[in-house]
Structure formats: structure tokens, C-alpha cells
C-alpha positions as CSV (number, residue, x, y, z in Angstrom):
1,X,0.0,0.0,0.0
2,X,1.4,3.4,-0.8
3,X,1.5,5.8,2.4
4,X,1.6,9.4,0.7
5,X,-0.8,11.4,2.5
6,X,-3.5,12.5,0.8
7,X,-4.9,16.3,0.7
8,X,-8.4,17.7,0.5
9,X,-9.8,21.6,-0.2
10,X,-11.9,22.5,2.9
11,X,-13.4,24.7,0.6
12,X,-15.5,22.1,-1.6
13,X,-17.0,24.6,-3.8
14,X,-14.9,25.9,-5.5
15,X,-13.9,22.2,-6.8
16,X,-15.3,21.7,-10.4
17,X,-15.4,17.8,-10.8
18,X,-18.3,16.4,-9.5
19,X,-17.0,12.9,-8.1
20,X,-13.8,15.2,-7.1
21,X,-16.3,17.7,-5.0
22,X,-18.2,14.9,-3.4
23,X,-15.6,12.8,-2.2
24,X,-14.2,16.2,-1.0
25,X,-17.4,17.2,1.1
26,X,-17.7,13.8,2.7
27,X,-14.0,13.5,3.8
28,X,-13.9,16.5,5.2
29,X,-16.7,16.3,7.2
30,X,-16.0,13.3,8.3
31,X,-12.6,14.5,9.7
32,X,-14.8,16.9,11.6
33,X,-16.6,14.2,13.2
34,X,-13.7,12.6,13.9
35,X,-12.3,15.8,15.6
36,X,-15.1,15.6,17.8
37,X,-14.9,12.5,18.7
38,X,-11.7,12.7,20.3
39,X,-12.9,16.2,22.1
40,X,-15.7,14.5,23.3
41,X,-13.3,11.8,25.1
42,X,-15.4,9.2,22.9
43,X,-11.8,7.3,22.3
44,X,-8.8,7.5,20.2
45,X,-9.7,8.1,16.3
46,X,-7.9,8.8,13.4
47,X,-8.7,9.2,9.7
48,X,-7.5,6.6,6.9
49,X,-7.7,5.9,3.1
50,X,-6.1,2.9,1.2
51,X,-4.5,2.8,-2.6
52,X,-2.1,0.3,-3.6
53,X,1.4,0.2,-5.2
54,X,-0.1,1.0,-8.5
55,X,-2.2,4.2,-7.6
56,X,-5.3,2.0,-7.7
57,X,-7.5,3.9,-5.1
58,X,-10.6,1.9,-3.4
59,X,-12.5,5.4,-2.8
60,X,-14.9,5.7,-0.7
61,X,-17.2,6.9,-3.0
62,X,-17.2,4.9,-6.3
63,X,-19.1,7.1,-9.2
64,X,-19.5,9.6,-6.2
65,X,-21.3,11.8,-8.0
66,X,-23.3,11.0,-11.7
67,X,-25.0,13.7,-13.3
68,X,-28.6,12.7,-14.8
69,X,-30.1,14.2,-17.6
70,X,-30.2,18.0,-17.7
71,X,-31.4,18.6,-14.7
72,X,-27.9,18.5,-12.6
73,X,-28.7,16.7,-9.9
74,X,-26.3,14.3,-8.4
75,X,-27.2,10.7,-6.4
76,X,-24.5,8.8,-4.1
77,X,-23.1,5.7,-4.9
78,X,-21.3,4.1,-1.6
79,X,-19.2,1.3,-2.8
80,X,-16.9,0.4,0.1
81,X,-16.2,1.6,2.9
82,X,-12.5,2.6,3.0
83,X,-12.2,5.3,5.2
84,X,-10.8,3.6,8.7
85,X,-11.6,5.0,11.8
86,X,-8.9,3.2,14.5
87,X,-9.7,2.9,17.9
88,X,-12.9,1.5,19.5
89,X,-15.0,3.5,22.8
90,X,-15.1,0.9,25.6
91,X,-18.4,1.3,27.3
92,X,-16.5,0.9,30.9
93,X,-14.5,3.6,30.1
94,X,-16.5,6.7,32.5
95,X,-17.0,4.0,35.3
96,X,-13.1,3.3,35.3
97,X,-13.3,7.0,35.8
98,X,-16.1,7.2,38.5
99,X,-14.3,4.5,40.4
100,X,-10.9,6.4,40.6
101,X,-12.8,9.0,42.0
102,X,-14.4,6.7,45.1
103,X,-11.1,3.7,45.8
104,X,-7.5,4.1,46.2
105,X,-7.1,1.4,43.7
106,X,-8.9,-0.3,40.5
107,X,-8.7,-3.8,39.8
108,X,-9.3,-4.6,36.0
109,X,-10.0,-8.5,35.4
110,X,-11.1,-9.8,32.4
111,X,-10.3,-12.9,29.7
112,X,-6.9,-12.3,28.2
113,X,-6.7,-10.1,24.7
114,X,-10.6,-8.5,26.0
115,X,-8.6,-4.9,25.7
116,X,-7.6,-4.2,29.1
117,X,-4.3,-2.9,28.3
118,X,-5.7,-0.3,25.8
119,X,-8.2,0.8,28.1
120,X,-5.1,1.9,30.6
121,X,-4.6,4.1,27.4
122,X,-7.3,5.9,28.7
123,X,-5.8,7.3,31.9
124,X,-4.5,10.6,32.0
125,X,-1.3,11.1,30.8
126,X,0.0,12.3,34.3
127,X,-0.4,8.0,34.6
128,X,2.8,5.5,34.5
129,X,2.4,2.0,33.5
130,X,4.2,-0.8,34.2
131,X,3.6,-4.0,32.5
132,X,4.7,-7.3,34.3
133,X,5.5,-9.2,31.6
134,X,7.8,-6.8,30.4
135,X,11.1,-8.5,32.3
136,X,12.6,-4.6,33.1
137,X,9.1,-3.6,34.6
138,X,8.8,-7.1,36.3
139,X,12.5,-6.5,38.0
140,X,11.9,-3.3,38.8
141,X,8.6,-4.4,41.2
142,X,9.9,-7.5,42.2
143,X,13.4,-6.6,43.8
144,X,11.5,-4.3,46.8
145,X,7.6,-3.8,46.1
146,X,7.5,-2.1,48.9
147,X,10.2,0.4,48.5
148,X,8.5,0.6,44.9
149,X,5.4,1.8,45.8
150,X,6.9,4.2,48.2
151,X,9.1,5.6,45.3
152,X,5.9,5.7,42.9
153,X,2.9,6.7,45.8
154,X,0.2,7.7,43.1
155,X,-1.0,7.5,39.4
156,X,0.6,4.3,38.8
157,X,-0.9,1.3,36.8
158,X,0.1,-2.3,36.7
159,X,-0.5,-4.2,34.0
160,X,-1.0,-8.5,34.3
161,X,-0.9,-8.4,37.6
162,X,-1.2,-11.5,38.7
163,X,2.5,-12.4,37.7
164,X,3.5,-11.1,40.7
165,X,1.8,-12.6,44.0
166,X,3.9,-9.9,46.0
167,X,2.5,-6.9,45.0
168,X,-0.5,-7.5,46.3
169,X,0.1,-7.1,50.4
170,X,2.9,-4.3,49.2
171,X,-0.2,-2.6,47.3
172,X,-2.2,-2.8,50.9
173,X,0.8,-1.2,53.2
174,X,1.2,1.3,50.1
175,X,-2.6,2.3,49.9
176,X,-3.0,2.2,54.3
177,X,0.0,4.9,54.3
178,X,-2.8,7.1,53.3
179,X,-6.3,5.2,53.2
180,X,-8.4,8.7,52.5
181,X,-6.7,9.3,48.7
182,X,-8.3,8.1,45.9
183,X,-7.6,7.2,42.1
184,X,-4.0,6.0,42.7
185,X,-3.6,2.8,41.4
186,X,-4.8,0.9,39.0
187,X,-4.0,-3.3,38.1
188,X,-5.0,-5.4,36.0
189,X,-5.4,-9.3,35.5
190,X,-6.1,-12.1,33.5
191,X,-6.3,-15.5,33.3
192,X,-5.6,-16.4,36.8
193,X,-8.7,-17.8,39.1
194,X,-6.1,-17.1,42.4
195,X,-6.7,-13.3,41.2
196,X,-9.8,-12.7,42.9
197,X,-8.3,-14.3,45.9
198,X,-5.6,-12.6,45.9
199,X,-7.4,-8.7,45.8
200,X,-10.0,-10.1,48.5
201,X,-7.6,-11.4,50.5
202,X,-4.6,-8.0,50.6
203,X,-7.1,-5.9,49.5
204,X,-10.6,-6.0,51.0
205,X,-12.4,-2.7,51.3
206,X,-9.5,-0.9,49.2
207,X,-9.8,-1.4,45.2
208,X,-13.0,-1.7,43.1
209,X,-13.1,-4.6,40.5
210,X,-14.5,-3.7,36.9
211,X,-14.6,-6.6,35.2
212,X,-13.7,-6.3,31.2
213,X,-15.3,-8.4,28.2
214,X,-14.6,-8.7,24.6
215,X,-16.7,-6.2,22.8
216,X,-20.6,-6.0,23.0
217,X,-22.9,-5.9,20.1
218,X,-22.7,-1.7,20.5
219,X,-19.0,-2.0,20.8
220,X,-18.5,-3.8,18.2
221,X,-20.6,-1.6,16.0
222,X,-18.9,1.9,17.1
223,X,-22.1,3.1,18.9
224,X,-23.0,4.0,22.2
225,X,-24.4,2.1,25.2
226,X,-28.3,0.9,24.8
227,X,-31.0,2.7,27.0
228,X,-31.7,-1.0,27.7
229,X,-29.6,-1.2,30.8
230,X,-30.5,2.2,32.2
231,X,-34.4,1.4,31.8
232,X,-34.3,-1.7,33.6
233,X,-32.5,-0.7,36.6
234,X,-35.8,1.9,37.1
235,X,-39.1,1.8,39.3
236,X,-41.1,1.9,36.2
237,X,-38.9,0.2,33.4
238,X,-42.2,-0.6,30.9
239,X,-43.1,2.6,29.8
240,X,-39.1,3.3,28.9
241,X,-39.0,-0.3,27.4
242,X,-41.4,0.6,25.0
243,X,-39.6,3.4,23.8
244,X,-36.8,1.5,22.7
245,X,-35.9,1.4,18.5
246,X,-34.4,-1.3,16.9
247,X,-30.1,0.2,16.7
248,X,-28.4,-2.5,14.4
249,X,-28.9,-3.8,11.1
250,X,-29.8,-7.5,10.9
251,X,-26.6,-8.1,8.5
252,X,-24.5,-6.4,11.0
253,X,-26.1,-8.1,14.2
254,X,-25.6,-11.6,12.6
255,X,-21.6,-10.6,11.7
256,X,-21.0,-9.6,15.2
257,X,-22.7,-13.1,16.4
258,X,-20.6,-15.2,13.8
259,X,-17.5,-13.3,14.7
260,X,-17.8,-13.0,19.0
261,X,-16.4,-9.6,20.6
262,X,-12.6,-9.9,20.5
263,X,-11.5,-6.7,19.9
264,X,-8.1,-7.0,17.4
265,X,-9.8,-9.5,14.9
266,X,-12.6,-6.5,14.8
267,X,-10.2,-3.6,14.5
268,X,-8.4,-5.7,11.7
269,X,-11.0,-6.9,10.1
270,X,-9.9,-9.6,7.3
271,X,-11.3,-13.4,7.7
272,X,-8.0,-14.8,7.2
273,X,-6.9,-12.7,9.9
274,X,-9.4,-13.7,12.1
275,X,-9.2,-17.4,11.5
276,X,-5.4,-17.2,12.3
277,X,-6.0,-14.8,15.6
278,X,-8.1,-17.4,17.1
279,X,-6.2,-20.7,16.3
280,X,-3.2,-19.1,18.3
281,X,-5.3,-17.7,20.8
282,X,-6.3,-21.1,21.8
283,X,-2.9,-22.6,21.6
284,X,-1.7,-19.8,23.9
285,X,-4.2,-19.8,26.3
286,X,-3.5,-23.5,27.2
287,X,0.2,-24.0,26.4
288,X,1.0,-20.7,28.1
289,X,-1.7,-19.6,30.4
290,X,-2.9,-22.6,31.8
291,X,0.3,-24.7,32.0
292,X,1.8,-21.8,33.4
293,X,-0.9,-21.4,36.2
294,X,-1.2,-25.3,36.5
295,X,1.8,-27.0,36.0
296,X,0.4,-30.2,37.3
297,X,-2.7,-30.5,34.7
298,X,-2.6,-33.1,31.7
299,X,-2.7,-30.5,28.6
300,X,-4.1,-33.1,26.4
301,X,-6.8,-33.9,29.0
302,X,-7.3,-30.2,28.9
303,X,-7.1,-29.7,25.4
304,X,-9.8,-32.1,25.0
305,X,-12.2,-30.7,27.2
306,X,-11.6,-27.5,25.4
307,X,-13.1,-29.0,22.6
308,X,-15.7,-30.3,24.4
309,X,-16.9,-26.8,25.6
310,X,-18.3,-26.3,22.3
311,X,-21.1,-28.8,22.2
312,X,-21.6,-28.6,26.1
313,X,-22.4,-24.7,25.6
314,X,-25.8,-24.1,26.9
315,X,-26.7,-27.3,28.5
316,X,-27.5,-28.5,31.5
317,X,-23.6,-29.5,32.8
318,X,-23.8,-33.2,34.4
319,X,-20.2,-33.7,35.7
320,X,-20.4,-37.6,35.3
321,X,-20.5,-37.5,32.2
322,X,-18.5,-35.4,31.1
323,X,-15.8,-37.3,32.8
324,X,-16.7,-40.6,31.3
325,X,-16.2,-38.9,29.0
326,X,-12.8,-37.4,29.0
327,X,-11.8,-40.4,30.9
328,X,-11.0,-38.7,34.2
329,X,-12.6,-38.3,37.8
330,X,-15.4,-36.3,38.4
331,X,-13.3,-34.3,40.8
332,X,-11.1,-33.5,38.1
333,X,-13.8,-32.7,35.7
334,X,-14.7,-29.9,38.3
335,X,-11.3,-28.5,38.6
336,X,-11.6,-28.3,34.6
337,X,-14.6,-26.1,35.0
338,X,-13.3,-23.9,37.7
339,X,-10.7,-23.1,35.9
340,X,-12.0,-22.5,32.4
341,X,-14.4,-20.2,34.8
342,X,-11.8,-18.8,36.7
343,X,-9.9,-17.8,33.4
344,X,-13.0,-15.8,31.6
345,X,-13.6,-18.2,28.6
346,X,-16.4,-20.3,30.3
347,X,-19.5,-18.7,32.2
348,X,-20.9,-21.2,34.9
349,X,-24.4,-20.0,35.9
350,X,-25.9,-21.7,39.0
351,X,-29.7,-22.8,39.0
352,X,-32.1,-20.4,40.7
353,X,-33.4,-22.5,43.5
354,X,-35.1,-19.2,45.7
355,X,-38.5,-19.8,47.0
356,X,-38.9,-22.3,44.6
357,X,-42.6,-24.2,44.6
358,X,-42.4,-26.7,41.9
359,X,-39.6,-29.8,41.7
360,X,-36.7,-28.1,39.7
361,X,-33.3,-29.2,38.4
362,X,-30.8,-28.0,40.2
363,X,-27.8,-28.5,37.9
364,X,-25.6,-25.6,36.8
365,X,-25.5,-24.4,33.2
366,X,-22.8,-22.7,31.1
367,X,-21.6,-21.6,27.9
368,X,-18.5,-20.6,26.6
369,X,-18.3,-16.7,26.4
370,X,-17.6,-15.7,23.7
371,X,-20.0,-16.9,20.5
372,X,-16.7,-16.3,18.1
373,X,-14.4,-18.7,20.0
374,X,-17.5,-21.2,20.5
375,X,-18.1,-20.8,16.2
376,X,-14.1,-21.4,15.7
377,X,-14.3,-24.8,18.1
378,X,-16.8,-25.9,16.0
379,X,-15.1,-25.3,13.2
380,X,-18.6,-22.9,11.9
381,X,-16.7,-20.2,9.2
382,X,-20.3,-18.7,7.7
383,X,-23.3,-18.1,8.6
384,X,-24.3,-20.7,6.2
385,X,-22.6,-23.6,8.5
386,X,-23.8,-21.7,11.7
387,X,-27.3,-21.6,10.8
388,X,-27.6,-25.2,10.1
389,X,-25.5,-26.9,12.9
390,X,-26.9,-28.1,16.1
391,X,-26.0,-25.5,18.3
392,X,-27.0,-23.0,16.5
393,X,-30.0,-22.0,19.4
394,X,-27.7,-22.6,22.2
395,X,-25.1,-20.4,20.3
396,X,-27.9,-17.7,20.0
397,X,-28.9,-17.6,23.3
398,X,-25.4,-17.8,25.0
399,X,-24.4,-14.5,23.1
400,X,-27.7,-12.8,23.9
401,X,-26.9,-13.7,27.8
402,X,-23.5,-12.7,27.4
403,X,-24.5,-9.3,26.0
404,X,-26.9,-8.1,28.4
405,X,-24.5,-9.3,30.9
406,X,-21.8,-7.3,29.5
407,X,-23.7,-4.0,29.2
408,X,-24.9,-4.3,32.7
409,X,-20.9,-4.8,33.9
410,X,-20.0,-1.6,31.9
411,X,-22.7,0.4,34.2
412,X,-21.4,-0.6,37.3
413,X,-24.9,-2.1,38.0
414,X,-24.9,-5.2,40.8
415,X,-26.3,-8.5,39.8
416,X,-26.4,-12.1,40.1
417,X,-27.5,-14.6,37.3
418,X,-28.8,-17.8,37.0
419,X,-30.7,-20.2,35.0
420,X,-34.2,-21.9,35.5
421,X,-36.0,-25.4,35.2
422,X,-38.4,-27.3,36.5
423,X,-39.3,-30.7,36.4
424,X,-42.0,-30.8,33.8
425,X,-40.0,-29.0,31.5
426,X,-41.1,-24.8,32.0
427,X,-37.6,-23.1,31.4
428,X,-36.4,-19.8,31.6
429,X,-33.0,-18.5,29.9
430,X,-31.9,-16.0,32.4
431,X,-33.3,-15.0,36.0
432,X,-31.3,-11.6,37.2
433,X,-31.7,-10.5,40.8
434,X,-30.2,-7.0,41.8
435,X,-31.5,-3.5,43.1
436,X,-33.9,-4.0,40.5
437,X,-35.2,-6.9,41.9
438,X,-35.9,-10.1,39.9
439,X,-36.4,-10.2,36.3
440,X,-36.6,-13.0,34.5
441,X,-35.1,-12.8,30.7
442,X,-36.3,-15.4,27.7
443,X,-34.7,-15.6,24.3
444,X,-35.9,-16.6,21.3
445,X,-34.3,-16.6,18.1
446,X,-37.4,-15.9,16.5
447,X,-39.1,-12.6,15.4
448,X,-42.6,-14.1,16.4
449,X,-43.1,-15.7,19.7
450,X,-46.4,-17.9,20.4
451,X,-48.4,-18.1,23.1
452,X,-47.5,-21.0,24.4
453,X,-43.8,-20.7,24.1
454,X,-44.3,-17.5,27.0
455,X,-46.3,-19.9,29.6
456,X,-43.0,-20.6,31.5
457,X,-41.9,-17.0,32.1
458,X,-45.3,-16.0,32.5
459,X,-46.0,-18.4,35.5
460,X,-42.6,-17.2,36.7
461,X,-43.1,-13.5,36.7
462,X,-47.0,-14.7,38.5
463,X,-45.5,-17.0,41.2
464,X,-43.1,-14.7,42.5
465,X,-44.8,-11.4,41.4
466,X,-42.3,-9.8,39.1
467,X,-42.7,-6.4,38.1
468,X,-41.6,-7.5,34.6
469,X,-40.9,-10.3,32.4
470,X,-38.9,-10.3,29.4
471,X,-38.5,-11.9,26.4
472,X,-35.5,-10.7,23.9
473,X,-35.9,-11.9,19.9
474,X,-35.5,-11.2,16.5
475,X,-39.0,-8.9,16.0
476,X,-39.0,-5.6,14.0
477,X,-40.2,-3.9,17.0
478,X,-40.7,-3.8,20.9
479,X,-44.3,-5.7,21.7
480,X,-46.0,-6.0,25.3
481,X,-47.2,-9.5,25.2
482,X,-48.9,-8.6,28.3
483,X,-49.2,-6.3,30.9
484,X,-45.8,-7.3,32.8
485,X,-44.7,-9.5,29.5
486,X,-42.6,-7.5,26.8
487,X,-40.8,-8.4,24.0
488,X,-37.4,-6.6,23.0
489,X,-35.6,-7.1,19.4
490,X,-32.0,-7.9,19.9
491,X,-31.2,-5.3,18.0
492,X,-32.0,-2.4,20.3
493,X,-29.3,-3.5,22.6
């Protein structure tokens, strides 16, 4: 690709070309929204074309302007889109910011690659980082953490924490020296399920934890969080509900669901890119993470059950048989679970067994989370494959969950999850219980929903006297089914 910059007249006008005067006008305001953009503290954008060695430019506006008839006028033909805007807005971004502004310290956990790194980008530049698996910045910690954080008292981040078990009770004595400042530190970590124990253990009552995900549909699509997860954290969510439009595209929707959330394969955006970035992604996370974290585990063993995820997404998990299976104990089989858990690639979601009435099973659920590592397990490269394998409903419903889990983790907003089932077969996808109060979620890949196919959340919401039931699908619009029953497209999250 040539890398000549390339130079537009702000004053359009006076260009006489059409196509020349169009392509003109667009770019430039584009660069003005792109200005903005980064004035508004959206995130970090910048303005790209592409023309290869030959001169051969893939314009962003192909027969950009074509006169018709006599009459002058001009219609817009969009071709490709070649202009590249670099740089993605995290929606945790202003709660990493409201939380520096309540703790001494933020704690930044999420699955490894998920973009925790680039969101330390997003600290003031006042803010040194430190990553530990750079072998200076490791040294430097590890010879005296204590001494180290008297050296460096405030506006200091730490990235991959967890490859450093020391810094932890250094980071208490360091934050106690003076307990009433705030936004000092920030760490982060990943892929480590003695993380957690580590911060609750040293650091109780000091840091916050916002945990980090893989792009969201919104993300994913450049646009801004859903009034979804501020309406259902109100008294009176229905009447906000209802407002709701439809956001994304169905094309678009179904890309993101095909792909998963991982931000690089996104931001580069070529299939044999992608393909590539998760095939080593795998690899690494089990002969480097894990065996790293584990020495003692049997990486074929693990390897295997790996695999394995992928068809046990969105079931009902019976431990026995999965290690039949695999050919191992059931306590091992456990372990394997705990850890995938522990390390962000596999959600575990415990069955809701509060105030229950009816005989229900009590097993636990899970899904892998993200739907673009499930589709590469199962070797799904199109939406062709995807819509005709087995999992495909189980596939749909695990990235639904994971979404609205994810936009409710960006907002700081309190939760627990889990799954339903009774006896007789009545199921519900998700049950959520917060300051909200319960809410039970069904999703349907659908765009109609029957009757019958709403008994199960319906009892539910009557049992236990929800405020609101919903079910999330593929409709055109938002419907009330009922008066506590309402239906949400996908697509306006």
C-alpha cells in the first residue's frame, strides 16, 4: 500500500469535478466528526484511506457523484467503505473514571486479549504503567515492592498483575500509608482464578473490580451504550422499554454473532486474519496460560475438554458424564470447570433454587463466552454452516446472555445470574436479581413468539410477582405481550 498522504480543499465549492467535489465534502466532514470524537473523550480516532502500489484507489465513494439528464442533480453511490476510523469507545470507560474518584485502587479483570491494556490508554497522561510481563518492569517491582510503591505513591498502573503474588500485600501497606486518597492505582489481570483471591484477600475494602469483556454488540458496531440497561434498573422500566428502536442492522447483528467480541480480529478486520488470531489464541491460552498457572494439569486432558466446551455450551452441565467422557474423575472434571471459569472463557451460571414451589433441576449451566471462540471450536466459518448446525440456538442464546451481561458490567450495575428449570419441562434462559429486583429474561431466536412458548416466564413472573418479564428476539419492533410480558428485538441492545 502506498502511504503518501493524501490532501483535501476545505473549501468544496470551488472544486469543479463532481465525483472530485463529493468525495471532497464527505472527507472532510467526516474528519470533523472525527475531531469531535476525540474532544468528546469518545476514544482515540484517526482518519485513513487505502491505494495500492499501483495508484489503484478503493475510494470511498465509487461514481461519487453522476449527473442525470439535464437537470444536474447528483445521487451517491457508496461502494466500500475505506475510510478507517482506528480505535474503539469501551463502554466501561466513564465508570473506570467514576471509580478512581471513590477507591485508592482499581482492579481490571477480564479474559486475556478483551482490551484491558488499551483501556489503561485511557488514563491521564500524568499516569505510569508498568507491565509485568515486560522483564525490566517485572524486575523493577519485584526486587522491593515495597520500597517501589513508596518511590511511585500515586498515578501508577500495573499491568497483568497476577504475575507477581507480592505486589498485592505491598499494594495494601502502600494504599494504608494514606487510606483517605483516591484514584492511585490501577492493576490489572487475566487469566488467573487465584486473582480474585488474591485482591480479597490483601485488598478488602481498598480497590474496586470492573470486570472487562470482549466487545458488546454496541462496541462492536462503534455506537453508544443501549437505554436497555438504564431502563431496567428503574421503578417503572415498561413505559421506557417501549420506547426503545431497533439500533443495528440484521446483517450487521448476525456478523457480530458469527464473529464474538474480541476486539483485534474486529479492529483488523480480514477473515484470514481472524481465523489465524483465534487458532493461536487457543494454543496460547493452554500451552501458556494454563500450563503456566497449573503445571500439574494433563494438557491433552485439557485440550480435549476444550473442545468439548463447544457442544456442552448451553446445557444442562452433568459432571459424570463429562468425565466418562474425558476419561478422568469427576473431581477432576470440576477443577476443569473452575478453571475455564476462573480464566473468563467459560460462564458457569448456578440454577435459581429461591422460594422455589415446583420440583426443579438443580444442575448448573454454562456456555463458553464468547459466540466467536465457540463458532471457531466448532469449526462454523459462515453463517451458512452456523445456521444449520446443532447448536445453533444454544449459540444464539449464550451471546444474547453474554451481551446483556456485558452492558450491565459496563454500568457498574450489581447482579447475580442464573438459570431456571423445572421438572415438567417450564424453562427460563436468564433470571437476574439485583437492586432492580428479579427479572426474568427469555430468548428466542425468533421474530414471532407464540403463546404457548411464554407460559414458562409467564408463571414465573406470576409466582413470584415480578414487576416485569422479558423476552429478547428477532421482532421488528418492541411488543407488550402482556401487561408485565414485553418483547425486545435484539437489536436495540
Amino acid at each position: 500500500m502506498r502511504k503518501e498522504p493524501k490532501w483535501f480543499l476545505r473549501d468544496w465549492a470551488a472544486i469543479r469535478d463532481a465525483g472530485d467535489k463529493a468525495e471532497t465534502f464527505v472527507a472532510c466532514h467526516l474528519l470533523k466528526a472525527v475531531d469531535g470524537w476525540n474532544d468528546m473523550g469518545l476514544g482515540k480516532f484517526e482518519l485513513g484511506y487505502l491505494r495500492d502500489k499501483e495508484k489503484c484507489e478503493n475510494r470511498p465513494l465509487s461514481e461519487a457523484c453522476r449527473q442525470t439528464g439535464d437537470t444536474h442533480d447528483y445521487t451517491l453511490h457508496f461502494q466500500m467503505y475505506t475510510l478507517i476510523l482506528h480505535g474503539m469507545n469501551r463502554h466501561s470507560t466513564p465508570l473506570l473514571h467514576e471509580l478512581l474518584t471513590l477507591f485508592p485502587c482499581v482492579a481490571i479483570i477480564g479474559v486475556r486479549q478483551c482490551g484491558k491494556t488499551t483501556l489503561l490508554q485511557e488514563l491521564p497522561h500524568t499516569w505510569k504503567t508498568y507491565d509485568l510481563e515486560k522483564a525490566s518492569d517485572y524486575d523493577q517491582i519485584a526486587r522491593d515492592p515495597d520500597l517501589f510503591f513508596r518511590l511511585n505513591r500515586s498515578h501508577i498502573a500495573i499491568d497483568e498483575s497476577q504475575r507477581l503474588a507480592d505486589i498485592f500485600p505491598a499494594l495494601r501497606v502502600a494504599i494504608d500509608s494514606d487510606r483517605q486518597q483516591v484514584g492511585r492505582f490501577v492493576i490489572t489481570g487475566s487469566s488467573s482464578p487465584d486473582l480474585l483471591h488474591s485482591i480479597a484477600e490483601s485488598l478488602a475494602g481498598r480497590v474496586a473490580i470492573l470486570e472487562l469483556s470482549p466487545f458488546n454488540l454496541a462496541e462492536a458496531c462503534a455506537m453508544p451504550p443501549s437505554d436497555f440497561f438504564q431502563a431496567i434498573n428503574e421503578p417503572d422500566a415498561i413505559p421506557k422499554l417501549l420506547t426503545l428502536q431497533p439500533r443495528h442492522e440484521l446483517p450487521r447483528l448476525f456478523d457480530y454473532w458469527l464473529r464474538g467480541g474480541y476486539p483485534e480480529p474486529w479492529i483488523k478486520n480480514q477473515i484470514r486474519f481472524h481465523k489465524l488470531w483465534m487458532q493461536n489464541y487457543t494454543q496460547t491460552y493452554i500451552d501458556r496460560d494454563i500450563l503456566q498457572l497449573f503445571p500439574g494439569i494433563n494438557r491433552q486432558k485439557y485440550r480435549l475438554f476444550i473442545q468439548m466446551l463447544g457442544n456442552l455450551t448451553g446445557t444442562i452441565i452433568n459432571y459424570s458424564e463429562v468425565a466418562r467422557v474425558l476419561g478422568v474423575s469427576q473431581p477432576t472434571v470440576r477443577e476443569y470447570f473452575q478453571i475455564a471459569h476462573g480464566t473468563f472463557i467459560w460462564r458457569h451460571i448456578p440454577a435459581y433454587e429461591k422460594n422455589v414451589t415446583k420440583r426443579i433441576v438443580k444442575h448448573p449451566k454454562g456456555y463458553l463466552r464468547d459466540s466467536g471462540l465457540l463458532h471457531f471450536l466448532l469449526h462454523l466459518t459462515d453463517l451458512d454452516a452456523l445456521m444449520a448446525h446443532p447448536q445453533m440456538g444454544r449459540s444464539w442464546e449464550s451471546m444474547v446472555i453474554e451481551n446483556i451481561l456485558r452492558g450491565l458490567d459496563a454500568r457498574g450495575i450489581a447482579y447475580d445470574y442464573y438459570h431456571y428449570r423445572t421438572g415438567g419441562g417450564a424453562e427460563i434462559d436468564l433470571i437476574l436479581e439485583g437492586e432492580f429486583g428479579l427479572l426474568p429474561i427469555e430468548i428466542k431466536y425468533g421474530q414471532t413468539v407464540s403463546s404457548k412458548a411464554l407460559r414458562g416466564i409467564r408463571d414465573f413472573v406470576q409466582e413470584r410477582q415480578c414487576p416485569l418479564g422479558i423476552i429478547i428476539n428477532n421482532a421488528e419492533r418492541v411488543i407488550q405481550y402482556e401487561e408485565n410480558l414485553i418483547g425486545i428485538p435484539f437489536s436495540c441492545l
